[in-house]
C-alpha positions as CSV (number, residue, x, y, z in Angstrom):
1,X,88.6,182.8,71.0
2,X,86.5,181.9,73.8
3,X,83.9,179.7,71.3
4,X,87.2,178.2,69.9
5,X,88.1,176.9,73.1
6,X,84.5,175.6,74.1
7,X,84.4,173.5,70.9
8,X,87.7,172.2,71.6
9,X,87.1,171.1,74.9
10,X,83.5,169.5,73.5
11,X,85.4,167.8,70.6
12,X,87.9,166.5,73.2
13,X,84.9,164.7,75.2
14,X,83.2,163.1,71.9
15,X,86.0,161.2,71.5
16,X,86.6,160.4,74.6
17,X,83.8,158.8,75.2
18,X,84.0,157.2,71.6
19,X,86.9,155.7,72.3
20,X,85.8,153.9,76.0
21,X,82.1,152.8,73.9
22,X,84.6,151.1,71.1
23,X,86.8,149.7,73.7
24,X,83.4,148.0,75.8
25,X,82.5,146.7,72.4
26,X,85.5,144.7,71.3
27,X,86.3,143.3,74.8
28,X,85.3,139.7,75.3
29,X,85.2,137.5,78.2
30,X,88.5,135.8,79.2
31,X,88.1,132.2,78.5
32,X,89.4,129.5,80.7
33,X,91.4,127.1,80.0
34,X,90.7,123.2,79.9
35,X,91.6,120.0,79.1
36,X,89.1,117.6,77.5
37,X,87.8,113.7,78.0
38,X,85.7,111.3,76.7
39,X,83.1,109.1,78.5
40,X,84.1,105.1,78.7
41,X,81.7,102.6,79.2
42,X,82.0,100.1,81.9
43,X,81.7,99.9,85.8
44,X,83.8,100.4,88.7
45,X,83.0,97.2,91.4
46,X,81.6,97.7,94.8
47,X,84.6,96.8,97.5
48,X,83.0,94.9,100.8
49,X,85.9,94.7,103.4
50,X,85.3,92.4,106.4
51,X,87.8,91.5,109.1
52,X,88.9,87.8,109.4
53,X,91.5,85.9,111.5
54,X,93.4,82.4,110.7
55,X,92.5,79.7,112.7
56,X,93.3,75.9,112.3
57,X,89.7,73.5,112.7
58,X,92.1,70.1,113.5
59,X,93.8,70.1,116.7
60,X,95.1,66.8,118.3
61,X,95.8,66.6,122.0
62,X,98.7,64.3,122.5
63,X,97.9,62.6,126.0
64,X,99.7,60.0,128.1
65,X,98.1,56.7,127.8
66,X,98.9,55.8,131.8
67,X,100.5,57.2,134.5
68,X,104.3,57.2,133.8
69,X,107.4,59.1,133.6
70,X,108.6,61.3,130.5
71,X,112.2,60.1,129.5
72,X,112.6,61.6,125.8
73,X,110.9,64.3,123.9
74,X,111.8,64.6,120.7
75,X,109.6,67.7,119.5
76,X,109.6,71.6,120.5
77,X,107.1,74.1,119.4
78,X,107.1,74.7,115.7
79,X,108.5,71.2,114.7
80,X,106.6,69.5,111.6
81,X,105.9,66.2,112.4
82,X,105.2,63.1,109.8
83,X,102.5,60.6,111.0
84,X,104.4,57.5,112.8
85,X,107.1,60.0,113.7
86,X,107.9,59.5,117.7
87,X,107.4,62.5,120.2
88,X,107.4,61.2,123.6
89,X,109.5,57.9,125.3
90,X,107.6,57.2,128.7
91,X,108.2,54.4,131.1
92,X,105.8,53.1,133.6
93,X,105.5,53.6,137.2
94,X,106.9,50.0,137.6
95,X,110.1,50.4,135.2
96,X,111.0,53.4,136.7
97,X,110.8,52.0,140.0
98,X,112.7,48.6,138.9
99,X,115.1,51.2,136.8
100,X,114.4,49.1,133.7
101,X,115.0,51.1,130.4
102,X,113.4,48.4,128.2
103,X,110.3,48.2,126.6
104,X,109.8,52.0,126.8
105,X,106.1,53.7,125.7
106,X,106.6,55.5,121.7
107,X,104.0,58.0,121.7
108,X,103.8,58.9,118.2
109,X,101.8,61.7,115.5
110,X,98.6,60.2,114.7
111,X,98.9,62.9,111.2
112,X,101.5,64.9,109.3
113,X,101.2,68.4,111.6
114,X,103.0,71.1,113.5
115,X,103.4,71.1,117.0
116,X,101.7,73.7,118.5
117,X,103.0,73.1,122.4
118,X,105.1,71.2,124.8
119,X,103.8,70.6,128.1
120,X,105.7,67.5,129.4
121,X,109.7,67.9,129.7
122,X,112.1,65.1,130.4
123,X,111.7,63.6,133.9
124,X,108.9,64.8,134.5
125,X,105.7,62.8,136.3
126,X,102.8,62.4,133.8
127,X,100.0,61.0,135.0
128,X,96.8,58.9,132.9
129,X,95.5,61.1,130.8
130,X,97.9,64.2,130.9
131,X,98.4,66.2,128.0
132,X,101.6,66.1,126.5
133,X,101.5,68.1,123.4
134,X,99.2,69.6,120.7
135,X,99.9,68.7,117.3
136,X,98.1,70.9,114.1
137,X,97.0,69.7,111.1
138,X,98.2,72.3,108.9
139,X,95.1,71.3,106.1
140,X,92.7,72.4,107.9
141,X,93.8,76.2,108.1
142,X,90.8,78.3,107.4
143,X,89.5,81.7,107.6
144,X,86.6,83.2,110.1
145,X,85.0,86.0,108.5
146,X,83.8,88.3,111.4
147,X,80.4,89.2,109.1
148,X,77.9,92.2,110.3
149,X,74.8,90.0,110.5
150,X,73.1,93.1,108.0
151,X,76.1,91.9,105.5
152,X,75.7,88.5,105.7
153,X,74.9,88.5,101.8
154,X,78.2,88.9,100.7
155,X,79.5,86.5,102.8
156,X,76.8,83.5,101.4
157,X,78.1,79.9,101.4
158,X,79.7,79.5,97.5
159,X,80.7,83.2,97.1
160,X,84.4,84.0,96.4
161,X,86.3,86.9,98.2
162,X,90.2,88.2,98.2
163,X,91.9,87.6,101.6
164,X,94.5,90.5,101.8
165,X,97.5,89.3,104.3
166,X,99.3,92.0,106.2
167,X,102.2,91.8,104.0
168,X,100.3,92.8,100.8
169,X,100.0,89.4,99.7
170,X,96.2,88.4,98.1
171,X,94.8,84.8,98.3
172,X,91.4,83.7,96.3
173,X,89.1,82.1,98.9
174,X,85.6,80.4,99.3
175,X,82.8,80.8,101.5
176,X,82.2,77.4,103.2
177,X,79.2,77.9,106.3
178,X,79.1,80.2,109.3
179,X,79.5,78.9,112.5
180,X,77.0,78.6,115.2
181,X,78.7,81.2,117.1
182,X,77.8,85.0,116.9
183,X,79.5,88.1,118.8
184,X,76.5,89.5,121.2
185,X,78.2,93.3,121.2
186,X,78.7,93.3,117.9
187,X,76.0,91.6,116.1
188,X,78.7,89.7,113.6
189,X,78.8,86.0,113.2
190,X,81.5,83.9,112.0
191,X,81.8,82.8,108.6
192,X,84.4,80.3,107.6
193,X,86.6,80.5,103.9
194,X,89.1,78.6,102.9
195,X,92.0,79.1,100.5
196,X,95.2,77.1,99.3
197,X,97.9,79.6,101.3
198,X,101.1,78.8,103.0
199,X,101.8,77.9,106.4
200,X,100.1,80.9,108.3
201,X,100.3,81.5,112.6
202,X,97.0,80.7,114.2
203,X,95.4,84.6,115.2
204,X,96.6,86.5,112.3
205,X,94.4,89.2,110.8
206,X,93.7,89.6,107.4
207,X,91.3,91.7,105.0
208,X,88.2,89.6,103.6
209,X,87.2,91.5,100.3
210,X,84.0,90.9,98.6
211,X,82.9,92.7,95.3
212,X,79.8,93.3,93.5
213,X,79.7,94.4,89.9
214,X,76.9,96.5,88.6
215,X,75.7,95.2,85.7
216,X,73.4,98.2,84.3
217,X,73.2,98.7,80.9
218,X,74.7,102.3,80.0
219,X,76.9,103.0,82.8
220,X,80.0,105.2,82.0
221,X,83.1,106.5,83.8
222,X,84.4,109.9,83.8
223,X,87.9,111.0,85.7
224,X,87.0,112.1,89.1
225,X,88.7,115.6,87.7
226,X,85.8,115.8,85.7
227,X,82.7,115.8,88.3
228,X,81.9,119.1,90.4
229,X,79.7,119.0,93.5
230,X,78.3,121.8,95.9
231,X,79.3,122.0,99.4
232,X,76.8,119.4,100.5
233,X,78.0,116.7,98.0
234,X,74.4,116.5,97.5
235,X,74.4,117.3,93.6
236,X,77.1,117.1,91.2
237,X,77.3,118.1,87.0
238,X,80.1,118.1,84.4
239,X,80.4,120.3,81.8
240,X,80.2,119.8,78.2
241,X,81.8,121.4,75.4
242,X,78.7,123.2,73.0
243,X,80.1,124.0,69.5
244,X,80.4,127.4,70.1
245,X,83.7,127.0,72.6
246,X,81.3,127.3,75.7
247,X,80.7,125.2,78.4
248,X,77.4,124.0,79.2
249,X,76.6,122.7,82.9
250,X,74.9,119.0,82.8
251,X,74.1,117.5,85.8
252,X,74.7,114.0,86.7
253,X,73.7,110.7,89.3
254,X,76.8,109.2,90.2
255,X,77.3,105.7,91.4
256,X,80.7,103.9,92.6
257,X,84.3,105.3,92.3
258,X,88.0,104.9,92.9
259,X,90.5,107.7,93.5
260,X,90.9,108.5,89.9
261,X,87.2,107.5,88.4
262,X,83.8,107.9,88.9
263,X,80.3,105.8,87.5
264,X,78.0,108.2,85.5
265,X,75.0,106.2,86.2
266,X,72.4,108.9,84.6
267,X,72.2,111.2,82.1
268,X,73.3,108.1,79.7
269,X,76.8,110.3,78.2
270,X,77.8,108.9,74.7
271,X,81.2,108.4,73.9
272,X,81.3,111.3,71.2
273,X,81.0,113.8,73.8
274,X,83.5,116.2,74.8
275,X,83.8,116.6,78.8
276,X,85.7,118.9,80.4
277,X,88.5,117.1,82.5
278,X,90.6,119.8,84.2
279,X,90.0,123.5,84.7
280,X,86.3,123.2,85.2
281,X,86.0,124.6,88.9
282,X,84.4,127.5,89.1
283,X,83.4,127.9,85.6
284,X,79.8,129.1,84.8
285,X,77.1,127.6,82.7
286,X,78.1,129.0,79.0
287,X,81.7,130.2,80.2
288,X,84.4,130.5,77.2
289,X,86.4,128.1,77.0
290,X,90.1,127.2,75.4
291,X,90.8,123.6,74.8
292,X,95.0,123.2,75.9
293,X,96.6,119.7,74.9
């Protein structure tokens, strides 16, 4: 009875153990799944963004051609003015003295413009040479480029930018010529653009955005989703789909990007390829993998 039980309880542990060997030989590694993508050729451009401010190059100074007294004004600030249209009635010293309201001075616009500001009111005592009012040309509206002096080439005389005005708005402009001016703090010089825009305040800020296109041969774009770093930043890989379901780690030189691409500038990925998109954090070089739609 007692060798009965003995073989029992060893026939017991046989297949115990049996049993956890066949169950550590048919279990597999989980595999993880992805989503996959194909490389694109093409090439994401380089965005420059300076700071630049309207400004108007033609200012006229509206003066009083002697000493007299101001008896009409016809303009405030913000009236457009046509050239030949009158702004100022004066009478001389002399009239207004003899109270002789014939013969009165027209000052009138010299050019088509927008008064910038009224100085002399009705009544009022204007002696030779006193300035009366500024008139603007409103052609000669251009843009100064505040330009880094170590990014002065973007901002060469002939290139093309986007201006970006603070309501969203975009306007295509030229480079002319900087100016002979240059901030000392800063180290930026003035660079003036123009563009055909509509009637813009003096002052206003807007975005000056210059772009450079990289024209290397074999460049290609991945989703962003698709390129894994360290904590550093300081290398990054994707991983590939092998034939066998795995994923094999490839790293990778990247180049410019937006928020949803990135520029693959080496190894040179063909088009054939099979990239992992999503699901490829954390996975190790020959993980399982199960492609989801």
């Amino acid at each position: 009875m007692k060798t009965i039980l003995i073989l029992w309880l060893a026939y017991l542990c046989l297949t115990a153990c049996s049993d956890g060997q066949t169950e550590q030989a048919s279990g597999t590694e989980p595999a993880t799944e992805v989503t996959l993508t194909h490389p694109v050729r093409g090439c994401i451009p380089q965005e420059t963004v300076l700071m630049a401010t309207t400004s108007y190059q033609c200012k006229t100074t509206v003066t009083s051609p002697i000493a007299s007294f101001v008896t009409d004004v016809q303009v405030k600030p913000g009236t457009r003015v046509q050239a030949g249209q009158i702004l100022y009635r004066l009478e001389s010293k002399e009239q207004h003295a003899l109270g002789i309201n014939e013969n009165l001075i027209d000052i009138t616009a010299e050019r088509d413009g927008i008064v910038l500001d009224v100085q002399a009111q009705p009544g009022s005592y204007a002696a030779e040479g006193t300035t009366l009012c500024t008139l603007v040309d409103t052609a000669s509206l251009v843009f100064e480029i505040n330009v880094p002096y170590e990014q002065r080439a973007y901002a060469r005389a002939g290139s093309r930018c986007t201006l970006e005005l603070p309501d969203g708005a975009h306007l295509t402009a030229t480079v002319q010529s900087p100016l002979a001016v240059m901030n000392t703090a800063s180290q930026s010089e003035r660079v003036v653009a123009i563009a055909e825009a509509p009637f813009l305040p003096e002052g206003m800020n807007v975005k000056a955005i210059f772009t450079s296109r990289n024209i290397s041969a074999g460049i290609t774009i991945l989703p962003k989703s698709a390129v894994q770093s360290d904590e550093t930043l300081a290398e990054h890989w994707v991983m590939r789909l092998a034939k066998d379901s795995t994923a094999a780690k490839v790293p990778v030189s990247i180049g410019n990007s937006t928020t949803d691409s990135i520029e693959i500038l080496s190894p040179i990925l063909s088009p054939r390829e099979l990239i992992v998109a999503t699901g490829s954090y954390g996975l190790t070089d020959g993980a399982r993998v199960t492609i989801i739609q």
